[in-house]
N, C-alpha and C positions, 0 to 999 in steps of 0.2 A: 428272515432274521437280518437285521443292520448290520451293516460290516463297522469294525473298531478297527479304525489304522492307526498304526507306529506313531509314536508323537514325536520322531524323530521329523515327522513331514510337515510338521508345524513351523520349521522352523527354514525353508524351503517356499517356494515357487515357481510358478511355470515362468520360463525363461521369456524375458518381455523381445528378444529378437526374435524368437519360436511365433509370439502371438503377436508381431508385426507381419510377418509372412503372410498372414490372412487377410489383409489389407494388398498384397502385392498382387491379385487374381484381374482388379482392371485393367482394360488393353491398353497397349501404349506407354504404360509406367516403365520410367527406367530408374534399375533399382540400383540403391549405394549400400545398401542394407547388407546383403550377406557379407561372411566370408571367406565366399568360394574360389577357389582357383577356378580359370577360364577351361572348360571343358576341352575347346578346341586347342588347348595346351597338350592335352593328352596323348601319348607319343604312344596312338591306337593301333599303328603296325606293329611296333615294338612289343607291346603288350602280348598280340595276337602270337605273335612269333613265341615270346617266353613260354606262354600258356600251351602250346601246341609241343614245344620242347620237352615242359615238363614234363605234360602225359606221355612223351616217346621214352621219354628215359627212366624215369622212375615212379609210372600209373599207380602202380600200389603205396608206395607212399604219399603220394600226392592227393588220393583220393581216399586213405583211410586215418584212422585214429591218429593222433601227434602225439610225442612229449608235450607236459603244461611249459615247460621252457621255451620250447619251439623247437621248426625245423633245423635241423643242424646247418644244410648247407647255408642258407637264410643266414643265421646266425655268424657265420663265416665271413659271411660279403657285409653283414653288416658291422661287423667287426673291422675289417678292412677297409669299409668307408669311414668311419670312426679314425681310423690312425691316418688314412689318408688328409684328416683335417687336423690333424698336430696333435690326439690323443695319444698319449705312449702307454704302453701296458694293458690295455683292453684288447683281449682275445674273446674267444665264441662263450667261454665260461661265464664272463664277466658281465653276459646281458642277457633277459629275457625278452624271447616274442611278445607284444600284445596285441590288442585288437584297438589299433591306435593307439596314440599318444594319451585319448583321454582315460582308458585304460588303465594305463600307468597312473595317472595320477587316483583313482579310484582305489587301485591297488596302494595307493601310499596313503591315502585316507582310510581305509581297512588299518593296514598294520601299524599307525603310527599315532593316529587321532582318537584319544578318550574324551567321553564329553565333557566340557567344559575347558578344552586344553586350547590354548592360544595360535593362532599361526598367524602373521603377519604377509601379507602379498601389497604388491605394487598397487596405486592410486592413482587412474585406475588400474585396473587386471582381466584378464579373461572368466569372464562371467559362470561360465559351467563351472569352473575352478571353485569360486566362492559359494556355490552350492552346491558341490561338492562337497567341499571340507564340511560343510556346515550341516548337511546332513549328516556326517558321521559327529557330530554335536561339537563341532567346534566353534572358537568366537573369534571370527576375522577379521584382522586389525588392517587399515592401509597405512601405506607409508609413502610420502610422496614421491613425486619422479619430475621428472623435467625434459628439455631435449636430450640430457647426456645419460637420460635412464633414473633409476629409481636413487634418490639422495642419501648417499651413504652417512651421512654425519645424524640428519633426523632417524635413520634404519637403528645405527646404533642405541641411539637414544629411547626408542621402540622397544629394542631387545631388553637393554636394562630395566624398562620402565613394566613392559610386559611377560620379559621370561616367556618365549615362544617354544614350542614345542620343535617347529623350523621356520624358516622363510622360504615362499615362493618366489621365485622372478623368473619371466622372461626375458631378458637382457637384450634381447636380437631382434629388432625389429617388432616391437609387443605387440599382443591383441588389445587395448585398442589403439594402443597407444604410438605404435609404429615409432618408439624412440629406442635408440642404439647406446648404451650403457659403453662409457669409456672405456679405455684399457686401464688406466691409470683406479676407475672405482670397480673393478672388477677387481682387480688385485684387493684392494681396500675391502672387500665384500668377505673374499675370501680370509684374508687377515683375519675379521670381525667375526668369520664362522669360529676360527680357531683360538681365537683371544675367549669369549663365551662360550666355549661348546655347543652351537646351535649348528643345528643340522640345514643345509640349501638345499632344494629342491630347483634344478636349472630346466624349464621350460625351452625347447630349442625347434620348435615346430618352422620356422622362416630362418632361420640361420642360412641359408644357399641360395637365398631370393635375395643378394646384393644387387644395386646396381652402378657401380663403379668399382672404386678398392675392395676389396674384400672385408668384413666387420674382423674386429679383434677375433682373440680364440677366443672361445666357447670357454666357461668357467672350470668344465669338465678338464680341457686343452691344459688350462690353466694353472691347473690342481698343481702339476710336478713343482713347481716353483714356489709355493707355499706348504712347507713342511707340516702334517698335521691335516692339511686340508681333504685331501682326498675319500677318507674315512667317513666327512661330513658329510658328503656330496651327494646328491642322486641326480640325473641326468637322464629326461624325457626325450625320445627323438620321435620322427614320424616320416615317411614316404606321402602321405593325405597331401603335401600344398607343394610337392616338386615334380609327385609321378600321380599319383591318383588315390582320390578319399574311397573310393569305391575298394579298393585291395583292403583298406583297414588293416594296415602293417603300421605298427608304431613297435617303438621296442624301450627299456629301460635297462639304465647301468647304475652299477647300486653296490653299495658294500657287501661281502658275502651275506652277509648275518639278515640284511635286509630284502637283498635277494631271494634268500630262499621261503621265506614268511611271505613276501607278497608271490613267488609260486603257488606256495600251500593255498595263499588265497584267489587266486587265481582260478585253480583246482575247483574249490568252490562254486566259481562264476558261470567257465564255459568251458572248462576241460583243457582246451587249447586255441588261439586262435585259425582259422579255415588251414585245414596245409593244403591245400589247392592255392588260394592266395599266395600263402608263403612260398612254395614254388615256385609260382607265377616268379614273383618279386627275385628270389635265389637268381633267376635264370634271368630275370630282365640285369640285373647287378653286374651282372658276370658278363652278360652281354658284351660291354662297354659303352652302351650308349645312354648312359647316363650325362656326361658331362657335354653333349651335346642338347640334348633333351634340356639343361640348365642354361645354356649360354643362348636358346630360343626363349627360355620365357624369361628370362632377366631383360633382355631384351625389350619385349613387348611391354612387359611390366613397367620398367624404365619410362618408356614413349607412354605409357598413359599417367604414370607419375608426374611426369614433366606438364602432360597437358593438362591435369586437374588443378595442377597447384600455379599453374599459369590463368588458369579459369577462374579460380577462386577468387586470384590475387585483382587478375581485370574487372570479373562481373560483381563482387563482393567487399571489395576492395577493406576499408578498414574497419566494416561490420563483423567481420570477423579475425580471430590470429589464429595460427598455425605454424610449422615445422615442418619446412619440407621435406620427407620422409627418406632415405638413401637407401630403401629396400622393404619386404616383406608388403604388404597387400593393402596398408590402412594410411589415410588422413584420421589426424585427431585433431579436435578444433575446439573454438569456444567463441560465442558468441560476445560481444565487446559493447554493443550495444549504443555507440557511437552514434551520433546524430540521433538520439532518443530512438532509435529500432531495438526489434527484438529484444531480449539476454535469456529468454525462455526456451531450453532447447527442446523442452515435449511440445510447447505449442506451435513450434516451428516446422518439427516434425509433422504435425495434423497439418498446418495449412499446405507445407508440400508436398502432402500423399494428395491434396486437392489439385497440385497444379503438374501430378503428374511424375510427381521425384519421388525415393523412398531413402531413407537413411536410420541410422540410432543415435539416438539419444543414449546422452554418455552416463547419465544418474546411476543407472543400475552396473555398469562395472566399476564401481564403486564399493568396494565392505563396510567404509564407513566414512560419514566428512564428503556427499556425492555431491559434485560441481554441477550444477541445475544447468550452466550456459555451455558442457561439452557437448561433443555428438561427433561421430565417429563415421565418416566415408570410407566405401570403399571401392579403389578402382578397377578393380582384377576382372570383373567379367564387361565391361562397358569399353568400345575400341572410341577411339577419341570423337568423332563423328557424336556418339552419346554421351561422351562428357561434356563436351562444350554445351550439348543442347539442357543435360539433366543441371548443368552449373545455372545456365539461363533460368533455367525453374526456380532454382534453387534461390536466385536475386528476386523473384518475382512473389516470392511467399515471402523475403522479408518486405519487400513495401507494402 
């Protein structure tokens, strides 16, 4: 018998960085492609240590059934790191566990998204995000961004014109986009939620991946100072790009009302994220070795920041522009096409998997209006030694 699938999947594809990876299997290639933190980041005694804690202290919880909320102690420390970054008023009630950050927004696509209902996200934006919402039959608008983040004057014009259901941003360092949203249009954002009634959804996966001053507060941070705003808000966090994607601890904060509907739906999904993991994470939290674990891979991240966008600038020179990034894990770029080269950034992408580089092309984080000459580096798993040489590649597919 033929199987008949949801036609919700029509509207859907396999993610074009998932079916680049299949191309990444030749030796030698050094890839700009993912967006992985550096493995050797991983603060694996620490880890070892929590893990081994948990099972001493509390084995039956650790290894049986959870609340769909999460572990309490979890919820605690993560509550705690939350005010430790200038959130006031979020306690263990005010968040659920997920099973990462993408989670959350799954959950906010269940409870929030009817088909045919609008949501508007950044241009570009994080890719699973836009097939996300869009399986649950939504129709994703972009709205542009720049260095200073996504342009709140075109945003508003958006709202008015489209009546969104919310807006997405990542504000801190975006996927792909690596730009850091003012303090000045964050406020303005917030404003704009509460002037329209449109609900934010704050993305905050690289907020602790600075690498000099610290980035504005978080919109979440933000909220106390715009009367009204807070209600709007929901607020994505994740442990995947500071401590490890492998624990799959993201958590969400959300108005009660919405909170407990993306539970229920939760419930649904997987009952609870692993409470083994969550343990794990409780007891890495509490540790305190956290804010060392951050000030090593800021660090590192830093020094390969500097050296890609020193690479680019030397071997690439005005073939390409870009934004040198002041944190989170990506170069965004665009081809300029300057002395009659390139401006094609799929066919660029084909000739450098030839000469041994891999990167994205930027079309597809796009919902709509997709820049053909972006593409998107990333420096987090390459130590400078493979930048300089993957940059070299990189000059030699465009001649």
């Amino acid at each position: 018998m033929p199987l008949s699938f949801a036609s919700r999947l029509d509207k859907v594809e396999t993610s074009a960085i998932r079916e680049l990876f299949k191309l990444l299997g030749k030796p030698g290639i050094i890839s700009f492609a993912g967006g992985f933190p550096d493995a050797a980041m991983f603060d694996v005694q620490g880890l070892r240590e929590a893990s081994q804690q948990a099972l001493a202290e509390q084995p039956g919880a650790a290894l049986q059934y959870g609340a769909t909320e999460g572990f309490d102690p979890l919820r605690e420390e993560l509550a705690a790191f939350m005010r430790a970054k200038g959130v006031a008023g979020v306690d263990a009630q005010g968040l659920i566990v997920t099973t990462g950050s993408q989670q959350a927004l799954d959950l906010l696509g269940k409870t929030l998204v009817d088909p045919g209902d609008r949501v508007i996200v950044e241009g570009p934006t994080f890719l699973a995000t836009i097939q996300c919402f869009r399986l649950y039959g939504a129709d994703v608008v972009s709205a542009p961004i720049d260095g200073d983040g996504v342009q709140v004057d075109r945003l508003e014009q958006l709202v008015i014109e489209q009546r969104p259901k919310f807006i997405y941003l990542i504000p801190t360092f975006g996927n792909p986009s690596g730009a850091l949203l003012s303090l000045e249009r964050r406020r303005r954002v917030l404003e704009l939620a509460v002037k329209h009634q449109v609900a934010v959804v704050e993305d905050d996966p690289y907020g602790d991946l600075y690498f000099g001053a610290a980035p504005p507060p978080s919109l979440l941070a933000l909220s106390s100072e715009v009367p009204g705003s807070r209600e709007l808000l929901a607020h994505c966090g994740s442990l995947s790009k500071v401590l490890s994607p492998g624990l799959r601890v993201g958590w969400l904060v959300a108005p009660p009302e919405l909170l407990s509907r993306a539970t229920m739906c939760k419930q649904f999904s997987d009952a609870h994220t692993s409470t083994f993991a969550q343990a794990t994470a409780a007891q890495y939290l509490r540790s305190g070795r956290m804010p060392a674990t951050l000030a090593t891979v800021r660090q590192v991240y830093a020094r390969r920041a500097a050296a890609m966008g020193a690479a680019l600038q030397r071997e690439l020179g005005d073939a390409i522009s870009f934004t040198q990034p002041q944190g989170g894990l990506f170069f965004w770029a665009r081809l300029t096409g300057a002395g009659g080269r390139l401006r094609d950034a799929g066919e660029f992408a084909r000739r450098a998997v030839e000469q041994g580089v891999a990167f994205v092309p930027g079309a597809p984080f796009f919902a709509t209006e997709p820049d053909q000459s972006s593409f998107r580096l990333s420096f987090a798993t390459a130590d400078e030694d493979k930048i300089e040489e993957g940059v070299r590649r990189l000059a030699r597919a465009l001649d």
